[in-house]
NUDRENLUM-346197 format. One record per residue (C-alpha): residue in three letters; x, y, z. Coordinates in steps of 0.2 Angstrom, whole numbers, plus 5000, padded with zeros to 4 digits. Layout:
N
ALAXYZ/...
//
This chain:
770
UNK510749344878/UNK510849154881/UNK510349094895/UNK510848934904/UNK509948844920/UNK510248714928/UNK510148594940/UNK511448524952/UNK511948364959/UNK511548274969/UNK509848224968/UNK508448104963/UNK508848004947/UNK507147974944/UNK506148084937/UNK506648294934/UNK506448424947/UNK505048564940/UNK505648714944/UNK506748754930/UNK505248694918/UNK504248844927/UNK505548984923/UNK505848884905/UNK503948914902/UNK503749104909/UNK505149154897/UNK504549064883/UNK502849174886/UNK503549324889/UNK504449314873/UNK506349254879/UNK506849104868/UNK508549094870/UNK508648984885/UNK509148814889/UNK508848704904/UNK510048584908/UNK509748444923/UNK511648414926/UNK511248304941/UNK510748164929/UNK511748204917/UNK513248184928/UNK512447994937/UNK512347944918/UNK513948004919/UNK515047894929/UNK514047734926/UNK514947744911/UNK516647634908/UNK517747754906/UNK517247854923/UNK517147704931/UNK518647644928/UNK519447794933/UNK518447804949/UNK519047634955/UNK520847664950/UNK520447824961/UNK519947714975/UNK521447584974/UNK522647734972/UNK522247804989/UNK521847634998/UNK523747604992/UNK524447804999/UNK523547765015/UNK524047575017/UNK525947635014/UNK525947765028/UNK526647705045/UNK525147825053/UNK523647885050/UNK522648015058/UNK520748005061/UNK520148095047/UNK521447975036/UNK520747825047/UNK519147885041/UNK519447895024/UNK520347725023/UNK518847635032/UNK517947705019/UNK518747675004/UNK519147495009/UNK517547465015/UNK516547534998/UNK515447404986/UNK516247364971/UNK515547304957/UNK515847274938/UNK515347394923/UNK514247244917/UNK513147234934/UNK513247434936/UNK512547464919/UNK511147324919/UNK510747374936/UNK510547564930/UNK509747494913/UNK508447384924/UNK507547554931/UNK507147604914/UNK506247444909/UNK504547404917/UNK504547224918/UNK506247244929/UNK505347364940/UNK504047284944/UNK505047134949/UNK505147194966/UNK506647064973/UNK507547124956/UNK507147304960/UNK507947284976/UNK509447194970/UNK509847354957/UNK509547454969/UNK511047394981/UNK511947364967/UNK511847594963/UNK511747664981/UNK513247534983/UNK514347604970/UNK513647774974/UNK514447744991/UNK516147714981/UNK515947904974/UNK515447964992/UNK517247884999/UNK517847964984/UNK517048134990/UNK517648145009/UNK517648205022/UNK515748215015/UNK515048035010/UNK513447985000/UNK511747905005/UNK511047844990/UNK510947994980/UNK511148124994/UNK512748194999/UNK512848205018/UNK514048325029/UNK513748195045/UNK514248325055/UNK516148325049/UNK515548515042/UNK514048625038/UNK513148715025/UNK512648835040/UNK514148895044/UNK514549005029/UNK516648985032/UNK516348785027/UNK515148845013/UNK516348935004/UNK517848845009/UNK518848814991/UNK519848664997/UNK518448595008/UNK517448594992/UNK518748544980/UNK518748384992/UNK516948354993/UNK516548384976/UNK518148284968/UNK516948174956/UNK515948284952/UNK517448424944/UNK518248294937/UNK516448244926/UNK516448454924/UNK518248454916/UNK517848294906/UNK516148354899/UNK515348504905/UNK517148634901/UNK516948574883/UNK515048614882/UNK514248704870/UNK512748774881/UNK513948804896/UNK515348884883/UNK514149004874/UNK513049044889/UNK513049224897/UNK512149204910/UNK512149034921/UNK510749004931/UNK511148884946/UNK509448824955/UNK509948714972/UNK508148654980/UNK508948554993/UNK510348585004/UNK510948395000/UNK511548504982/UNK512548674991/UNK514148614991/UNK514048534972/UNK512948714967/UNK514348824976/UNK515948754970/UNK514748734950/UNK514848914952/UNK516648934957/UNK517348814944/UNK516248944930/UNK517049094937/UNK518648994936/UNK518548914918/UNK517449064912/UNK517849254923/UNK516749344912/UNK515249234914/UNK513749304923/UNK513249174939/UNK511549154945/UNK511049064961/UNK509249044966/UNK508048884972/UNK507348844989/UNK509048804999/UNK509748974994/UNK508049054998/UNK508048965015/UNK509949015019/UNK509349205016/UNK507949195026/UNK508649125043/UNK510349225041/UNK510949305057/UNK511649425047/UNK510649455031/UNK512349565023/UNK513649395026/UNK512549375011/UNK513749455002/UNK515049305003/UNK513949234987/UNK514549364979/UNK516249294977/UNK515749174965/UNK514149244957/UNK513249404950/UNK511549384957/UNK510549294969/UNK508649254967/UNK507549224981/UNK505849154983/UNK504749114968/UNK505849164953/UNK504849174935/UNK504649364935/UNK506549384941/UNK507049284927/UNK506149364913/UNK506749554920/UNK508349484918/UNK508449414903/UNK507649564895/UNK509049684903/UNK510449564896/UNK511249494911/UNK511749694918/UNK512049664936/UNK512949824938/UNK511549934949/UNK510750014935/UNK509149914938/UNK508349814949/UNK507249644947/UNK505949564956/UNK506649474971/UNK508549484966/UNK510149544978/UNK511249634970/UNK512949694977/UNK513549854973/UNK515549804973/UNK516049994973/UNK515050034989/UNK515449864998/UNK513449875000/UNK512149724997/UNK510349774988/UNK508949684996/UNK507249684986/UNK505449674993/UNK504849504992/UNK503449474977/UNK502249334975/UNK501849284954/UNK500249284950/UNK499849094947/UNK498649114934/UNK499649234925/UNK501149114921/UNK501849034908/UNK501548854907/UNK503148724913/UNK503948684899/UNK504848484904/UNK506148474891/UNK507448354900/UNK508348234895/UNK507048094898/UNK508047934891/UNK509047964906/UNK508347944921/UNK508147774931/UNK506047744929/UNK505347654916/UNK503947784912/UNK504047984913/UNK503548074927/UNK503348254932/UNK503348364946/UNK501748484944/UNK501048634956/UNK499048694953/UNK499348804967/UNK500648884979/UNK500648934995/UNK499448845010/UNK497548845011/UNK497548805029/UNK499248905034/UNK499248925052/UNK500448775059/UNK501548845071/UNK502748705066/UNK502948755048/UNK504048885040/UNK504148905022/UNK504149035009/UNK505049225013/UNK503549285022/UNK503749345038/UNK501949335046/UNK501249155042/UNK502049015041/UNK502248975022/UNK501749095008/UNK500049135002/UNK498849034995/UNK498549044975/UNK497848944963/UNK498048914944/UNK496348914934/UNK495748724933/UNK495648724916/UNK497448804915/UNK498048634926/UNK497048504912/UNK498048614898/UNK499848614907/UNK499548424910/UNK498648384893/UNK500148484885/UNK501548384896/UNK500848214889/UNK500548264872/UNK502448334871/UNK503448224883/UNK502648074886/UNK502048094903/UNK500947984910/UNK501348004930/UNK501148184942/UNK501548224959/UNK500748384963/UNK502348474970/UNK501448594983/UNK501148625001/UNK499648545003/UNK497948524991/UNK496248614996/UNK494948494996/UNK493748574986/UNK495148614970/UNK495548454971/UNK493748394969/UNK493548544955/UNK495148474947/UNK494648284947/UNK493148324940/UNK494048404925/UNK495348274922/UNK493848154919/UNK493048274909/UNK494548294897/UNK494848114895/UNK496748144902/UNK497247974907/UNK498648024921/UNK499047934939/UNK499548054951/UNK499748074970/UNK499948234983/UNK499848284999/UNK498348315010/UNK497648365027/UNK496648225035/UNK495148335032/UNK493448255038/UNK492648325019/UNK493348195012/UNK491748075010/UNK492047915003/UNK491347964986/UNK492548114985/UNK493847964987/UNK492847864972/UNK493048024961/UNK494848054965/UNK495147864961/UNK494347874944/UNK495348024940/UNK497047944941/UNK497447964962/UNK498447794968/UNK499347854984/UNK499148024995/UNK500248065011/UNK499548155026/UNK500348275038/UNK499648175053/UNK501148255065/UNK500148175081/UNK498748065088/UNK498648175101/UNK497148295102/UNK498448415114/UNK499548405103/UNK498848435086/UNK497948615096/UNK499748665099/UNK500048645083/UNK498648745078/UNK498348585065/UNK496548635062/UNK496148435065/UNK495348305075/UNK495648125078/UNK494048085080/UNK493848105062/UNK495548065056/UNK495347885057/UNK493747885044/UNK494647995031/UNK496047885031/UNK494747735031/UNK493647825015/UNK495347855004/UNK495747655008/UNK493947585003/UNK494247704987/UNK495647584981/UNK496947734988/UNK498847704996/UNK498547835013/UNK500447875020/UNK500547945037/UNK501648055041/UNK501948085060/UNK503448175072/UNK503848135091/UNK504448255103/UNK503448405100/UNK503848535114/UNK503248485130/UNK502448315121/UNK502148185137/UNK502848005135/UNK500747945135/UNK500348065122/UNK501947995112/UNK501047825114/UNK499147895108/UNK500147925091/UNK500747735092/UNK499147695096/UNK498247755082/UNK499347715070/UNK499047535078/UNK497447545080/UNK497047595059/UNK498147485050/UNK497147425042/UNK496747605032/UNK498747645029/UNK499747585017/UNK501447665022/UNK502147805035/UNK503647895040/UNK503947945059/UNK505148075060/UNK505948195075/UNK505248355078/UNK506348505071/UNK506248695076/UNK506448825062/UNK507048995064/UNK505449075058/UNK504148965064/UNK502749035076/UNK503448915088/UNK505349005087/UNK504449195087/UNK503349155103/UNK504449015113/UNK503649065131/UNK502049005124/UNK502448835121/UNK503548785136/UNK505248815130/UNK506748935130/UNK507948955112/UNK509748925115/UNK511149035106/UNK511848905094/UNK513748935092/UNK514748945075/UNK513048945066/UNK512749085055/UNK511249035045/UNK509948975061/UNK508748855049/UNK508848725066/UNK508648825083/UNK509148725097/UNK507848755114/UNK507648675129/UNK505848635138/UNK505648735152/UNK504948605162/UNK506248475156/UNK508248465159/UNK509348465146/UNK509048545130/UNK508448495111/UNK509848505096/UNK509948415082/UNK510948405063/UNK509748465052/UNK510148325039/UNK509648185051/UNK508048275055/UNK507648305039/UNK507848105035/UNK506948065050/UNK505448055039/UNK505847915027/UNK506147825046/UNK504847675052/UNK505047735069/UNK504847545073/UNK502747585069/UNK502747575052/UNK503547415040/UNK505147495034/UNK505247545015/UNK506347625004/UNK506547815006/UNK506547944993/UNK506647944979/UNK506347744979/UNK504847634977/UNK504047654995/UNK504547834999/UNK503247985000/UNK503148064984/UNK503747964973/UNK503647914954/UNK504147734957/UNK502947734973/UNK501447784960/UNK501947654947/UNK501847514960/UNK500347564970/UNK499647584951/UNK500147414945/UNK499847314962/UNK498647414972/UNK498747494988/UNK499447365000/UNK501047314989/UNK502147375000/UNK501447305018/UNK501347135010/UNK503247115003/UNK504247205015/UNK506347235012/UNK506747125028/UNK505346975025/UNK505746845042/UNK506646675036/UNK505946555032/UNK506946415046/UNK507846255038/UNK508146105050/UNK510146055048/UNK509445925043/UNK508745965029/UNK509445975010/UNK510746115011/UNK511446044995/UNK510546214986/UNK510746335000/UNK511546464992/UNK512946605003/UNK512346765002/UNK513546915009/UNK512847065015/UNK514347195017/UNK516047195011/UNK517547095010/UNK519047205016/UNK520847165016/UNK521747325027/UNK523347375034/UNK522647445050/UNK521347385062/UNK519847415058/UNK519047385074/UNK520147515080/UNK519647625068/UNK517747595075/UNK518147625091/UNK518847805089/UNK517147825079/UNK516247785094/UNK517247945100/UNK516848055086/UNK515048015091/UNK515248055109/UNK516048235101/UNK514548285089/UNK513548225103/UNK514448335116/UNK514548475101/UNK512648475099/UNK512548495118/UNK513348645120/UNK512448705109/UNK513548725092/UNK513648685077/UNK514748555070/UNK516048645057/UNK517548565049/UNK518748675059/UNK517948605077/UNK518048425068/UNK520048455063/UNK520348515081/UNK519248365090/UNK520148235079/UNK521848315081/UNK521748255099/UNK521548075096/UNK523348065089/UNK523647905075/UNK523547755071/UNK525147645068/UNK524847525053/UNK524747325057/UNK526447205052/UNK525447075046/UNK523647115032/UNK522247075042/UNK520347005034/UNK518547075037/UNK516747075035/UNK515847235036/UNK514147255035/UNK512947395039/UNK513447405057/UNK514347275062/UNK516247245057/UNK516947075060/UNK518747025060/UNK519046845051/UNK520746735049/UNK521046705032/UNK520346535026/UNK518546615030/UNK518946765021/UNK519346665004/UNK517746555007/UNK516746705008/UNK517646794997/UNK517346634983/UNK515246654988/UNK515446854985/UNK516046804966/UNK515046684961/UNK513546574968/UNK514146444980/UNK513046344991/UNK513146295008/UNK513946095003/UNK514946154992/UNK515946265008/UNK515746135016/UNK516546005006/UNK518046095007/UNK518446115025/UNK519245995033/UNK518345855039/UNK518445875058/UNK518046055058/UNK516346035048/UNK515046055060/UNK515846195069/UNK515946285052/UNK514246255048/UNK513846345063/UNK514946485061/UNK513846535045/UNK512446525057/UNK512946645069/UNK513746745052/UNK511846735046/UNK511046775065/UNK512246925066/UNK511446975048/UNK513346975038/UNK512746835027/UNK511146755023/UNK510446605013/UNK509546584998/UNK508546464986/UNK508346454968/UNK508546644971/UNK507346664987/UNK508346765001/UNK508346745016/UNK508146555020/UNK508746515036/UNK509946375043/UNK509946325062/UNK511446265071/UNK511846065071/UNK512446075088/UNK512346175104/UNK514446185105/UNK515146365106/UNK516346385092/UNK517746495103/UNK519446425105/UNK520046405122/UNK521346565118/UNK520146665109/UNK521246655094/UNK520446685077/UNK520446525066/UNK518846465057/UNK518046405073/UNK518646575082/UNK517746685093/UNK516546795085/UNK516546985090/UNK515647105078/UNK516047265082/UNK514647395082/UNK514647555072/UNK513547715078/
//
């Protein structure tokens, strides 16, 4: 039987995920060679940075900027769609590829203001794809639903058309490459691993374009989005609605399931039964649930990482690796992982420490490896200790990073010997500053002795992130502050953070034993799988919902405490490989010392402008409809998922539909009208501005050089104009490639026209978007 596994879009471009490496190397031991692992998420990035995709993707977007443009109305989702399109970075093949192709080279990466400029340059087209892909859109290199539909609400999940819309790029890449393939045509068995719920709509509708393409092709889902849609089910048999589009569905850790099921060639048909796997007897309408079982570790196979390593966006191989599973401390009453039912994650296990220096030793020596992130919930202190000891001992020169609890056992010479064994950056689970606090949680920790664990990994030559959440149940405005506080107080000892808003799990202690902490679960409408539960304090009005993807990206957030970085999977984020290779290359403070948003550096009008280059942050949009109009009916579908959230209920497509319905349409404007769009703000501009700027967006053009060519008598109040541009953060100033110099105004005059008219010296009004 061939077997094929793969994994989805979309994801990080960086470095492979590990889990299809672990059931490659439990088959491979138990004798099953005929498999293939395929990480079609890169494959498909690579994908459409090529020419030919491209070009096709922005005939794409012109095509339907055009249809919409030449309609009289448009409705709000069509509103939507057009402020997307025409809003979208666009770039050239040329800057795409040597953007893409500057990730892959060291010298590049390390060139932090060139890393950022490559960077823009991706997420910017990646956006293009994401207008492409409404009514979802991209954030970087995660799709998002923001809130316009939901994985959790299985009638969205496993809507054909909704899909077919949402994963329009991604079927074309399947019908131009993957219907032709030679692992996808000779496969039996299609393996389909989605870890994230960012991947569900592109893993589903995978699965539904092989059933399509392929009927008697065997499907597969498993990874820990699908285990987490089982486990907070309300309903575990609507589990059955997987079983339009695929055979089998594994759940929880998967290396024995595989192995059963490629010994029994691919038979679904109820004559046997494999370790965590539901079947669905299609005679009897009836779904088979197995017990839950947890793999022995030791007993595995080791990962085998054959990927496709010449594509991904790092200039050095990195690897996902887990020594153990499960959670030594595993009494949070915040956490909820795994498939057990009485504690909150899975058990604790560990591999053998001389079974971790092999699997390591053996991922260099065969791939090239040279950076680890150890993939698991959280490391004992004493197997880390056990396990630095041995990587010394074998002479295995890694850099690796991984998560820990801010235990007090961690002595400054513990730090030492984990600095001399490869460590560069750990992350800790702070959640609070608050001794209250962390006892509801059940954290098992003390502030008093946080501070000095931090403090020891710091004088180790160690980047500490803290990771930290507000609005626990029943948390008090001062005890909010103590976290601020602290984090204050050591900033010395941290080198990062993320400040992210508390999220309640279905199978949390906190959900099972709600009296206990102060609140009471509300029934959340049109929600079939209950990941989030919404609640309301008891001693509080008003009650707590959220949408689980902003929860979830809360964590790569400041919270206004902590300098802002890149989030994942980028240089800055938690549990990165780029992250390693900086903190490796420039030590531990990198990242407080160059920050994205540096303060400018304030030239006197005065002074020699001849240099001062324009810089446009945003997009230059020529559109048929008002985009300020467009913005404001935003700021009513805000006021809607906000209002949806309240009741409580979860945001589906159909509720959207009906909500926009009500707004009616949009006639299109008799004249084209000229904008600057940029992160937040959308400003209207009359035409001569729009070519000036449009001219600096092409090609480098200094400040003189605009100024040269507007009229004489309208000069000074120009010049000011690209002052309050740069003030309201749509353009900004550079020298000899230095961002962010900063001009002040000549004069004090206000540059509206008495009749508020737009002309080059007309009245500015950038118009917020939520």
């Amino acid at each position: 039987m061939k077997l094929l596994l793969v994994h989805p879009p979309l994801d990080d471009p960086t470095l492979p995920y590990h889990s299809l490496a672990y059931l490659k190397g439990n088959l491979v031991a138990n004798g099953f060679h005929d498999a293939v692992v395929r990480d079609i998420n890169i494959e498909y990035v690579c994908y459409t940075f090529e020419p030919g995709p491209f070009a096709e993707f922005n005939a794409e977007c012109d095509r339907r900027i055009q249809d919409l443009a030449a309609r009289p109305r448009l409705n709000y989702l069509e509103q939507e769609e057009y402020q997307a399109l025409v809003s979208s970075n666009r770039t050239t093949i040329e800057e795409l590829q040597r953007a893409a192709q500057g990730f892959r080279v060291r010298e590049s990466v390390l060139d932090y203001r060139l890393y950022l400029k490559n960077l823009n340059c991706l997420t910017g087209y990646l956006g293009l794809l994401g207008a492409l892909s409404y009514p979802a859109e991209n954030l970087g290199f995660t799709q998002r639903t923001r809130g316009r539909f939901s994985y959790f609400n299985l009638k969205d999940l496993f809507d054909s058309d909704l899909a077919a819309r949402v994963c329009w790029p991604f079927e074309k890449y399947f019908m131009d490459r993957l219907a032709q393939d030679e692992d996808f045509i000779n496969a039996d068995v299609l393996g389909i691993s989605a870890v994230y719920d960012h991947q569900l709509c592109h893993a589903v509708h995978l699965a539904r374009i092989v059933k399509r393409v392929w009927p008697g092709k065997k499907v597969i889902f498993g990874g820990t989005s699908i285990s987490q849609i089982y486990k907070h089910l309300k309903d575990k048999a609507s589990i059955r609605r997987f079983f339009e589009i695929c055979d089998a569905i594994v759940v929880g850790e998967g290396e024995t399931a595989i192995c059963e099921i490629a010994a029994s060639e691919g038979r679904f048909d109820g004559s046997q039964k494999f370790a965590n796997t539901i079947l669905y007897d299609r005679a009897k309408d009836e779904v088979l649930f197995p017990e839950i079982h947890y793999e022995s570790v030791p007993k595995l196979g080791s990962p085998i990482y054959e990927h496709p390593w010449n594509l991904y966006l790092s200039p050095a191989r990195g690897i996902n690796y887990a020594p153990t599973r499960g959670c030594y401390w595993n009494r949070c009453t915040f956490c909820d992982y795994g498939l057990n039912s009485d504690k909150p994650t899975s058990p604790w296990r560990e591999r053998k420490i001389e079974q971790c220096v092999a699997d390591l030793k053996d991922a260099q020596d065969k791939f090239g490896v040279k950076y680890v992130y150890f993939a698991v919930d959280v490391m004992a202190p004493g197997y880390l200790e056990r396990l630095s000891d041995a990587i010394m001992e074998s002479g295995l020169d890694i850099r690796w990073s991984a998560e820990l609890r801010m235990e007090k056992i961690f002595s400054l010479e513990r730090c030492q010997k984990m600095a001399r064994a490869g460590c560069v950056c750990v992350s800790f689970g702070m959640e609070s500053g608050n001794q209250r606090i962390l006892d509801l949680i059940d954290k098992g920790t003390s502030v008093k002795y946080m501070a000095e664990t931090m403090k020891n990994f710091a004088a180790a030559g160690i980047a500490c992130q803290l990771m930290a959440f507000t609005d626990f149940p029943t948390e008090t405005a001062e005890e909010r502050q103590e976290t601020l506080r602290f984090v204050s107080d050591n900033a010395a000892h941290w080198s990062t953070g993320g400040m992210g808003t508390f999220l309640l799990t279905g199978a949390s202690i906190i959900a099972k034993n709600p009296a206990r902490f102060g609140i009471t679960t509300v029934e959340r409408q049109d929600c079939d799988v209950a990941r989030a539960v919404s609640y309301r304090v008891d001693s509080e009005t008003g009650q707590k919902s959220a949408l689980v993807e902003d929860a979830d990206a809360s964590f790569d957030e400041s919270g206004g405490i902590f300098p802002p970085v890149l989030g994942r999977p980028w240089a800055g984020g938690t549990d990165t490989l780029h992250s390693m290779i900086y903190y490796e290359h420039y030590g531990r403070q990198f990242f407080r010392e160059n920050q994205i948003d540096p303060p400018a550096t304030e030239m006197e009008s005065s002074g020699d402008v001849d240099s001062l280059e324009i810089v446009i942050n945003g997009q230059l949009a020529e559109a048929s409809y008002d985009l300020n109009a467009m913005i404001a009916n935003h700021h009513a579908f805000v006021k809607y998922l906000k209002d949806r959230l309240d009741v409580p209920a979860e945001p589906t497509f159909a509720a959207f539909c009906a909500w926009a319905a009500q707004l009616g349409e949009m006639a299109r404007t008799e004249k084209p009208q000229y904008w600057l769009l940029s992160g937040k703000q959308c400003l209207k501009l009359d035409k001569l501005t729009y070519r000036v700027l449009s001219a600096a967006a092409r090609n480098i053009i200094t400040v003189q050089q605009v100024l040269d060519v507007i009229p004489e008598s309208l000069r000074a109040k120009f010049y000011d104009y690209l002052v309050v541009l740069e003030e309201k953060g749509l353009i900004c100033f550079a020298r000899n490639g230095k961002i962010n110099m900063k001009l002040v105004r000549a004069n004090e005059s206000v540059i509206v026209r008495p009749d508020g008219k737009d002309a080059v010296y007309g009245k500015l009004e950038p118009t917020s978007v939520a």
